[in-house]
C-alpha positions as CSV (number, residue, x, y, z in Angstrom):
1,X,72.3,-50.0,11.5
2,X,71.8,-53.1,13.8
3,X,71.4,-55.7,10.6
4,X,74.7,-54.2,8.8
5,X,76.8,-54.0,12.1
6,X,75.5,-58.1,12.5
7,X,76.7,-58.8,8.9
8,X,79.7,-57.3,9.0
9,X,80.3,-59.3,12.5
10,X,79.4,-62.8,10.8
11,X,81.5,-62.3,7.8
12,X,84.2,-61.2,10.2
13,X,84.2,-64.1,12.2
14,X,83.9,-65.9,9.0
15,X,87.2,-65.1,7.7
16,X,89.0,-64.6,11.0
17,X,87.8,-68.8,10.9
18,X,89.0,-69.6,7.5
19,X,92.5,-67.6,8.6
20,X,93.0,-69.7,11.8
21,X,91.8,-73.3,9.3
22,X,94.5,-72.4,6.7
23,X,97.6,-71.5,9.3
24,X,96.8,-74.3,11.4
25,X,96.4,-76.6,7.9
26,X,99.8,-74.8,6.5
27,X,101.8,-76.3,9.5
28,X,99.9,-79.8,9.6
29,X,101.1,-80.0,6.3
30,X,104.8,-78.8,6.1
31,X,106.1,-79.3,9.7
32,X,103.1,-82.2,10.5
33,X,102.9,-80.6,13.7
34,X,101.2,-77.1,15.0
35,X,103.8,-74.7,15.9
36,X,103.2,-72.5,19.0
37,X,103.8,-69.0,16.3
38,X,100.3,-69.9,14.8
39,X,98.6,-69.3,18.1
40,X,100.3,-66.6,18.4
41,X,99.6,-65.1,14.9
42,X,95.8,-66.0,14.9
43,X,94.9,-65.1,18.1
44,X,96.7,-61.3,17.4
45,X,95.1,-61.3,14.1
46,X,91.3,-62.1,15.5
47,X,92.3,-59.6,18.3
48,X,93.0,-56.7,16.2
49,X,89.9,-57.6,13.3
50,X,87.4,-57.2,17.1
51,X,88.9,-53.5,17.4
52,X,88.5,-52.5,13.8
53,X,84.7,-54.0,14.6
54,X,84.1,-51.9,17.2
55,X,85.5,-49.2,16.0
56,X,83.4,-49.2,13.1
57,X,80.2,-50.0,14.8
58,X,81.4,-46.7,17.1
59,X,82.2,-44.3,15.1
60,X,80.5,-45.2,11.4
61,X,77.3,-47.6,12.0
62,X,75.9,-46.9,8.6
63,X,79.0,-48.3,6.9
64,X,79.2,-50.7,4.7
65,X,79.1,-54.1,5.9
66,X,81.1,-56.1,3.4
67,X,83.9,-53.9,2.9
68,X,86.3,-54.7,6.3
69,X,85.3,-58.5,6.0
70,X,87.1,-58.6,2.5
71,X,89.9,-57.1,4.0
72,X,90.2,-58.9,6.6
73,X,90.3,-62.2,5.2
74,X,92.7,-60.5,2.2
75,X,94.9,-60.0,5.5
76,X,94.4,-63.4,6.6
77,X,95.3,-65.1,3.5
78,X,98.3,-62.8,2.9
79,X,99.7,-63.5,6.9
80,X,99.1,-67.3,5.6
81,X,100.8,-67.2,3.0
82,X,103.3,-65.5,4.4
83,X,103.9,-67.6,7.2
84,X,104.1,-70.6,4.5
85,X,106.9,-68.8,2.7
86,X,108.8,-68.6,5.9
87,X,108.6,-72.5,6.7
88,X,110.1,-72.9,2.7
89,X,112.7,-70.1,3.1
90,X,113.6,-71.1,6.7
91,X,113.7,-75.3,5.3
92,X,116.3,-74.0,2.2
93,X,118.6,-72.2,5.1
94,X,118.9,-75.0,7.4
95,X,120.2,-77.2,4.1
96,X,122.7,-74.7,3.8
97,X,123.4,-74.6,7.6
98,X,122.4,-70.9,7.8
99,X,119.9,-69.7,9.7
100,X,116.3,-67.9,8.8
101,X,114.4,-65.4,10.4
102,X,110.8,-65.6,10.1
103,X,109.2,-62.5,8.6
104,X,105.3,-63.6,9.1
105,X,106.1,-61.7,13.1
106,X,106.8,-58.4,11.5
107,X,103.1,-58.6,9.1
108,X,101.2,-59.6,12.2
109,X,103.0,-56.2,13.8
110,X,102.3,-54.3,10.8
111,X,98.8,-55.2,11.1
112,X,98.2,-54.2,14.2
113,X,99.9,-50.8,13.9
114,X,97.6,-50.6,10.3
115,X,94.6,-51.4,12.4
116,X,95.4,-48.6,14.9
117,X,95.5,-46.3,11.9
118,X,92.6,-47.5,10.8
119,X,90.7,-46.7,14.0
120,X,92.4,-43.2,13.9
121,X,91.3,-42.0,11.0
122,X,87.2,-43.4,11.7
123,X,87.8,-41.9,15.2
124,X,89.0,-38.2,14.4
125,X,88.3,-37.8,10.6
126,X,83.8,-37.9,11.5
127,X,83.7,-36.3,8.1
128,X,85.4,-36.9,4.9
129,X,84.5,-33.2,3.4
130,X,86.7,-32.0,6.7
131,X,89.7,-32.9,4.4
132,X,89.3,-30.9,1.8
133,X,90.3,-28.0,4.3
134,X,93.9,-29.6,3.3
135,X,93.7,-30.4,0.0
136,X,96.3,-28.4,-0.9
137,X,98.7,-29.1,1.9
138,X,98.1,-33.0,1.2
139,X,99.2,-32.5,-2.5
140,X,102.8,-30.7,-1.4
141,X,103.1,-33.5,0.9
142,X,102.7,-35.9,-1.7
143,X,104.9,-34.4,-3.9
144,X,107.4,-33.8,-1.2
145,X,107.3,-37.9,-0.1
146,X,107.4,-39.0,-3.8
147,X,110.8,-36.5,-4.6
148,X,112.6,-37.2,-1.2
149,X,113.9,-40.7,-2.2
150,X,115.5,-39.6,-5.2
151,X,117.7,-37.1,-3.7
152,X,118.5,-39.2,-0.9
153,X,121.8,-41.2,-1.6
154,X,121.5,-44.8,-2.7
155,X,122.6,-46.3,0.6
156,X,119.3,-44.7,2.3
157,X,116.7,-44.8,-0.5
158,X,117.7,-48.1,-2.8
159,X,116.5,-50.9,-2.6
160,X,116.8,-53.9,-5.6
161,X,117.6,-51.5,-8.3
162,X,114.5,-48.8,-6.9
163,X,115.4,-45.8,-5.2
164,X,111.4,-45.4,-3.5
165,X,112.3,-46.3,0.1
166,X,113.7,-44.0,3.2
167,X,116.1,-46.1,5.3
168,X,117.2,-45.1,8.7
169,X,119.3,-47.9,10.4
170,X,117.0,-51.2,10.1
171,X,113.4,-49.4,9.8
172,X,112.2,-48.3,6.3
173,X,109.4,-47.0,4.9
174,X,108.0,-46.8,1.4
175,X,106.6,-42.9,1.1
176,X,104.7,-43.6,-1.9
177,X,102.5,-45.8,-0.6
178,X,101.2,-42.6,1.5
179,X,101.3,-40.4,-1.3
180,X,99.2,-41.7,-3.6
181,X,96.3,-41.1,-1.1
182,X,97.3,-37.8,-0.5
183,X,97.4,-37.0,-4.1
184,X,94.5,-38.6,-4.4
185,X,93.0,-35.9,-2.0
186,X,94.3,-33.3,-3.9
187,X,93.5,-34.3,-7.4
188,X,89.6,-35.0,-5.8
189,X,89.5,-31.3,-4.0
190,X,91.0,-29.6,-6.9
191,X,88.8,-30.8,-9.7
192,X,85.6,-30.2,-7.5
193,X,86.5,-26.8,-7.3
194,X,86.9,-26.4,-10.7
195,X,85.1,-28.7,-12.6
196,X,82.5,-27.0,-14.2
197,X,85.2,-24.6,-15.6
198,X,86.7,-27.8,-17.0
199,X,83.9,-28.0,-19.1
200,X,83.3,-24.7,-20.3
201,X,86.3,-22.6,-20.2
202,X,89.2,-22.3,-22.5
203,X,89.4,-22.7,-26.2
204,X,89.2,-25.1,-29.1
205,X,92.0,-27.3,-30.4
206,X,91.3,-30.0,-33.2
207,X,87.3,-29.5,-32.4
208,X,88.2,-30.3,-27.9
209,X,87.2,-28.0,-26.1
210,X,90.1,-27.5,-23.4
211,X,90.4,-25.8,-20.0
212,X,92.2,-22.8,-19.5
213,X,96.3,-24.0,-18.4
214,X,95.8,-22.2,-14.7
215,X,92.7,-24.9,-14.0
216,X,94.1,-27.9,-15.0
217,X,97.6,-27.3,-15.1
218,X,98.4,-28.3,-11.4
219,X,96.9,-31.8,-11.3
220,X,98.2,-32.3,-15.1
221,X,101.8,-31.1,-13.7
222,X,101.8,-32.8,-10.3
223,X,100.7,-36.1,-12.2
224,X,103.4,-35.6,-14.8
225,X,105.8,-34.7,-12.0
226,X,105.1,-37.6,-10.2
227,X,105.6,-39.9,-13.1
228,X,108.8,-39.1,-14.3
229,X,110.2,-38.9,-10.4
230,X,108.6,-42.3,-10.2
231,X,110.3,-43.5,-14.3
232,X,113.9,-41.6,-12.6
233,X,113.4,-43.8,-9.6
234,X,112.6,-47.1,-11.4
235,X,109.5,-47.6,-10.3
236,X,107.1,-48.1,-13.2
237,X,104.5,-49.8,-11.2
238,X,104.2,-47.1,-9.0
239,X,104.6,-44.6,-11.9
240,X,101.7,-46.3,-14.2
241,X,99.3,-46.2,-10.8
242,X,99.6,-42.6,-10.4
243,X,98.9,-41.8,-13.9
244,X,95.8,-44.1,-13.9
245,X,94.3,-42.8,-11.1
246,X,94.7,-39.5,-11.9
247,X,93.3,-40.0,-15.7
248,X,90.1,-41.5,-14.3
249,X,89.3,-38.8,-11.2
250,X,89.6,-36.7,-14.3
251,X,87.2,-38.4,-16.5
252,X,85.0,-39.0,-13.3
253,X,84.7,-34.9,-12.8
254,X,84.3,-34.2,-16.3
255,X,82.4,-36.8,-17.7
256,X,84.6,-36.3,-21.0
257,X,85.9,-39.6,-22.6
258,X,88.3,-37.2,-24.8
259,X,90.6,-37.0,-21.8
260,X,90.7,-40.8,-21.2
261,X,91.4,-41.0,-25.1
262,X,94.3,-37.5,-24.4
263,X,95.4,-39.6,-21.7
264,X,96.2,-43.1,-23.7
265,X,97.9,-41.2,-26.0
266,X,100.1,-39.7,-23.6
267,X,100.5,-42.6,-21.9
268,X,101.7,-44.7,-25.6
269,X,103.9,-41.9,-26.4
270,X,105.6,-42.2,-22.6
271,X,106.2,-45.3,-22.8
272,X,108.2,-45.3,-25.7
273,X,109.8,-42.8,-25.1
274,X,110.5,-44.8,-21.6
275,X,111.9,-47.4,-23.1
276,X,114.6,-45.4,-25.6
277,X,115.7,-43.2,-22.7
278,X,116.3,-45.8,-19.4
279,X,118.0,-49.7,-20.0
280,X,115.7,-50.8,-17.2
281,X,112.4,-50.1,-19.2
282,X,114.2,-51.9,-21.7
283,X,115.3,-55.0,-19.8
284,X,111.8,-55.2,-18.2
285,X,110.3,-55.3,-21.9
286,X,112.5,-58.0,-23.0
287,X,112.1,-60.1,-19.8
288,X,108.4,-59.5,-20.4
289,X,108.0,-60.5,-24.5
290,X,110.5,-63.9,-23.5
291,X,111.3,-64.6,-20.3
292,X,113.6,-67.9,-21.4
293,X,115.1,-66.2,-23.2
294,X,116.3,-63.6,-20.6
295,X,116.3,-66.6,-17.6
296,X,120.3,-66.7,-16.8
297,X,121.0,-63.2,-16.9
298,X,121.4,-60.9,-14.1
299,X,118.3,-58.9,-13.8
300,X,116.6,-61.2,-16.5
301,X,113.6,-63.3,-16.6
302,X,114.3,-65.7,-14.0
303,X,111.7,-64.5,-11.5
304,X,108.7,-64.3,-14.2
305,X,109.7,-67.9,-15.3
306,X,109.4,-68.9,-11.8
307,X,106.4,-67.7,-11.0
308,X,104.8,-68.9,-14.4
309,X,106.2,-72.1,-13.5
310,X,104.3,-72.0,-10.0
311,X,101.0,-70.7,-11.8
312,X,101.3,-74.1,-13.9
313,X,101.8,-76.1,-11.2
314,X,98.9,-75.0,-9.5
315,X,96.8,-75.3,-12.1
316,X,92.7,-75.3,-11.5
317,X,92.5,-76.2,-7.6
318,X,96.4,-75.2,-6.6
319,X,98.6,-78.3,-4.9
320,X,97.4,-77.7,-1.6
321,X,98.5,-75.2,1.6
322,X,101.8,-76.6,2.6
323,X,102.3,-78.5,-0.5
324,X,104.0,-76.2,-3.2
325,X,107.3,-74.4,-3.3
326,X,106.5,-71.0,-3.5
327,X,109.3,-70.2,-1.6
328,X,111.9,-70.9,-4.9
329,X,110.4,-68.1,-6.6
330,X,112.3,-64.6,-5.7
331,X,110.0,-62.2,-3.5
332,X,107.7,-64.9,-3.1
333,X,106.1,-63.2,-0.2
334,X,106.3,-59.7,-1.8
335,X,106.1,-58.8,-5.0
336,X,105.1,-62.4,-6.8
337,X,103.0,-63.3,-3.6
338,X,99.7,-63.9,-6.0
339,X,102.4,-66.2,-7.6
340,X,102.2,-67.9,-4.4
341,X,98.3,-68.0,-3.7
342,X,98.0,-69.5,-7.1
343,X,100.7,-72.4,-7.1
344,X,99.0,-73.9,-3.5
345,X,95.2,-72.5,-3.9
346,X,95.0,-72.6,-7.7
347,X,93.4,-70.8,-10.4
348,X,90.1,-71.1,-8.1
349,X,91.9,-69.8,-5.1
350,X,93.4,-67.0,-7.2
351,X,89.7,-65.9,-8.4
352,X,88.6,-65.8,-4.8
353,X,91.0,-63.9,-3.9
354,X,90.6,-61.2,-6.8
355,X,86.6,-61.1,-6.6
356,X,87.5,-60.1,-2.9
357,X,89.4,-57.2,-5.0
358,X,86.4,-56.2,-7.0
359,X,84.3,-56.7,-4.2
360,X,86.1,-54.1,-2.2
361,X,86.3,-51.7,-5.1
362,X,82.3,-51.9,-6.5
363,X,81.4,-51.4,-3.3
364,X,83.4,-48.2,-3.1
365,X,82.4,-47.0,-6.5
366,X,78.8,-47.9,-5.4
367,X,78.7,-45.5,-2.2
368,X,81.0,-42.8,-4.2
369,X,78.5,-42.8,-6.1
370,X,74.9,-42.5,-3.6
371,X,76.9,-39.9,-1.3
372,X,75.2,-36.3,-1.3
373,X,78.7,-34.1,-2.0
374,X,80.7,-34.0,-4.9
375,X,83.8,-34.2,-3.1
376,X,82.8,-37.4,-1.8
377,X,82.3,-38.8,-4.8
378,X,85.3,-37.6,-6.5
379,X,87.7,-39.0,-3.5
380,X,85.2,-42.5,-2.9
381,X,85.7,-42.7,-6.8
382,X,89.5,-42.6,-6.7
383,X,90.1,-44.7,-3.8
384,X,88.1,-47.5,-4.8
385,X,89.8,-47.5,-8.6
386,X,93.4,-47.5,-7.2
387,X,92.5,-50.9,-5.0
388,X,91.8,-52.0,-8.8
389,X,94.3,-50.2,-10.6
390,X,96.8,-52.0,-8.0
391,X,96.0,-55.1,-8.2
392,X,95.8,-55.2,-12.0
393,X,99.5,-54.2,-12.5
394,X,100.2,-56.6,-9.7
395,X,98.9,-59.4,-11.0
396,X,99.0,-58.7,-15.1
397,X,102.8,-58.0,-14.4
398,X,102.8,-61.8,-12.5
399,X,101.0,-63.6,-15.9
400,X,103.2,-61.4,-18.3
401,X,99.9,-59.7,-19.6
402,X,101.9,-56.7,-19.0
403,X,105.7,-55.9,-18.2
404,X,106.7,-56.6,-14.7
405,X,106.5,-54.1,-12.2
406,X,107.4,-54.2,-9.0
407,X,104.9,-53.1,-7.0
408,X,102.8,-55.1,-3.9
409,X,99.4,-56.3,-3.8
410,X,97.4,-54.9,-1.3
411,X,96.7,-56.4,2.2
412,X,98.4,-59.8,0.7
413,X,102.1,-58.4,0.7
414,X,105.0,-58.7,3.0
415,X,105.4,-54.9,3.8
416,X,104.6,-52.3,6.6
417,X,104.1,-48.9,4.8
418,X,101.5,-51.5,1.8
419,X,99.6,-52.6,4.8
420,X,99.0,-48.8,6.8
421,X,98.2,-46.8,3.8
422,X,95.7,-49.5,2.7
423,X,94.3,-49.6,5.6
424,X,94.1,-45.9,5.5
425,X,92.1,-46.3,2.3
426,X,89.7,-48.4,3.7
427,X,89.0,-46.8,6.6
428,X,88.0,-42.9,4.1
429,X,86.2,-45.8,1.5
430,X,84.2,-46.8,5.4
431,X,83.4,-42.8,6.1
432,X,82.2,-42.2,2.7
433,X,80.0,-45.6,2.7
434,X,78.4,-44.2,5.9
435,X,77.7,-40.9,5.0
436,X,76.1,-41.9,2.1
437,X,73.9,-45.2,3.5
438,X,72.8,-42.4,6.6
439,X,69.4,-42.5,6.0
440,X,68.8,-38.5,5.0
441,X,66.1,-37.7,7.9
442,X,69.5,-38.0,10.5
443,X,70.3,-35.4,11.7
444,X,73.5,-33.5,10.2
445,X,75.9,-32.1,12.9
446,X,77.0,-28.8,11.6
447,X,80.6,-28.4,10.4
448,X,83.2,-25.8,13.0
449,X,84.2,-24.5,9.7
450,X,81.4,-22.8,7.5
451,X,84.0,-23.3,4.6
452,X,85.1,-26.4,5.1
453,X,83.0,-28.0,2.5
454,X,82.9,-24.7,-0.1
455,X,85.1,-26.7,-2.1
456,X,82.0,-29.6,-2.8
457,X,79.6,-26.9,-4.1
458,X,79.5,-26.1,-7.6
459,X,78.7,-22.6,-9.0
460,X,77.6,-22.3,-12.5
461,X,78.7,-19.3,-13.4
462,X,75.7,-16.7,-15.4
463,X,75.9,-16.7,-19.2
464,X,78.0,-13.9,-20.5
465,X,75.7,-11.5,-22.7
466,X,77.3,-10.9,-26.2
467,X,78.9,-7.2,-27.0
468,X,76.3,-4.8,-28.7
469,X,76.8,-3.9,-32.6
């Protein structure tokens, strides 16, 4: 416990170091003087990485050591770009004689607030089986936050073409974000329950074996639901996510590569038949197969350009911190943020900051996959491949290896509701990683609830003995 808790704290201070180097270089370079906001922003940012410490070395000391580093300094180089972005933007207002207000503030804000969620959920969730007691619950609630934007009118839920957002007076909040871990609770607590009847129930189409429709049929419907909410809200990002998460936690409690095959298929026929029913699908495609040609028109290709442009300009070691224009490329510090990272830190920098990605995600997979409950494994599983799955569309929609999407990369975007339920995931992938690195002659503190973890204990049901002749 003592040697992980003493790696976690070097490779903590280690990027809270490299966070404080690049804001203070960012300023030296652009404004070639030290602005009194940096102080500000590091010493709030190495403030609130000490409580998530301490809060891990409280309440899970078997934990993983690596995980909340790589976060940490994925929230450090997101604030730092961010803050860069804000010294372009604020530098093209003044030409104009308009004035700018920094949004760098409100992520150091968000962090904080993320942080405290993150200590919530290590302080009162002391074990991850507890939540299947609400698997149920969380799925409604997921549905519920994924629906309620698109019956909201477009003045409270629309934002840039997308109707995903709640807006009440100047806050907002993006309830997807949230939902995709409480589906993810859902799908995980579900298929646990049923899994082995996944496998051996139902009957025979084309040689597949298939479940019977009252087993699977509420994942495959919520999923489905989800999606096409998601395709009527124009938010394929968010829409392609869901789907691949669910696909895999699937796979994952079936061992079955027939559904990730089923699921492809669904998936090809979806999309075209995505792209025939909406003239945003179509627009996106076009944007995505030529860009140029698309580049003057409202809604066209102009931001993919741009941030292709960027990604050239960077080239293998970036232009510098400070040294690029990041900010000429629309939602620079949102969407196209890896944009960004690449242009100043390169193709190296961009590599970092991905293997800090993969890192995060293996890691998961790895303790998903040494914890002692099925349930665990299940949710551990799904959590770390959505950090993936994210991150993938992110950036693939960025190098046009797939359509644009929309969505933000974790921990590097501008964006409160990004930054909590991320944090959120983190802080379930940190409770799994501990239960499963306890070492198994610690003592197990019994559950209030003898039934709390029913749902992690697979029956096999008795052969059925065949009818007499």
């Amino acid at each position: 416990m003592g040697a992980a808790r003493g790696t976690e704290l070097r490779l903590l201070l280690f990027a809270v170091a490299l966070t404080w180097c690049a804001l203070l270089l960012v300023d030296a370079d652009a404004l070639q003087r030290i602005d009194s906001s940096v102080l500000t922003y590091g010493a709030s940012f190495t403030a609130v990485m000490a409580v998530a410490h301490f809060a891990v070395r409280r309440w899970a000391p078997h934990a993983d050591p690596l995980i909340l580093p790589s976060t940490a300094l994925l929230n450090g180089i997101g604030l730092v770009m961010i803050h860069r972005i804000d010294l372009g933007l604020a530098e093209q207002a003044a030409e104009k004689g308009k004035q700018y207000s920094a949004v760098a503030g409100q992520q150091v804000l968000w962090t904080v607030v993320g942080v405290a969620l993150f200590v919530g959920v290590l302080g009162f969730v002391r074990d991850h089986r507890v939540l299947t007691r609400y698997g149920h619950l969380a799925g409604l609630a997921g549905i519920v936050a994924i629906v309620l934007p698109a019956v909201l009118p477009a003045s409270m839920s629309e934002v840039n073409g997308a109707k995903v957002w709640i807006k009440i007076g100047a806050a907002s909040i993006q309830p997807g974000e949230f939902a995709k871990l409480m589906l993810i609770v859902f799908a995980a607590t579900s298929l646990v329950a049923k899994r082995d009847l996944f496998r051996v129930a139902g009957r025979k189409v084309l040689g597949v074996e298939l479940p019977r429709a009252r087993d699977l049929g509420p994942i495959v419907l919520a999923a489905l639901g989800c999606v096409a909410v998601l395709a009527f809200e124009k938010e394929l990002g968010a829409a392609l996510l869901f789907f691949g998460i669910v696909l895999v936690m699937i796979y994952l409690a079936t061992e079955r590569a027939i559904w990730v095959f089923a699921g492809l298929l669904i998936f090809v026929v979806g999309c075209v038949l995505a792209y025939f029913l909406f003239n945003h699908v179509r627009q996106r495609v076009a944007n995505w197969m030529d860009p140029l040609a698309t580049y003057d028109r409202p809604g066209g290709g102009y931001q993919i350009a741009q941030g292709l442009f960027g990604l050239g300009t960077g080239g293998l070691g970036g232009t510098g911190l400070g040294n690029g224009r990041p900010d000429i490329v629309p939602e620079a510090n949102t969407d196209f943020i890896t944009a960004s990272i690449g242009e100043e830190l390169g193709f190296l920098g961009l590599a970092a900051v991905l293997m800090l990605y993969l890192l995060i995600a293996l890691r998961g997979m790895r303790h998903a996959l040494a914890v002692r409950d099925s349930f665990g494994k299940l949710l551990g599983g799904g959590l770390a491949f959505t950090v993936v799955m994210q991150i993938f569309v992110v950036v693939g929609g960025v190098t046009k290896l797939i359509p644009e999407t929309g969505i933000t990369a974790p921990f590097l975007s501008k964006g409160g509701s990004s930054l909590l339920a991320n944090y959120i995931l983190v802080a379930l992938l940190l409770r799994i990683s501990d239960a499963a690195r306890k070492p198994a002659t610690e003592p197990v503190k019994a559950m209030r609830a003898p039934l709390a973890d029913a749902g992690t204990v697979l029956v096999q049901r008795p052969p059925v003995p065949p009818p007499p002749r």
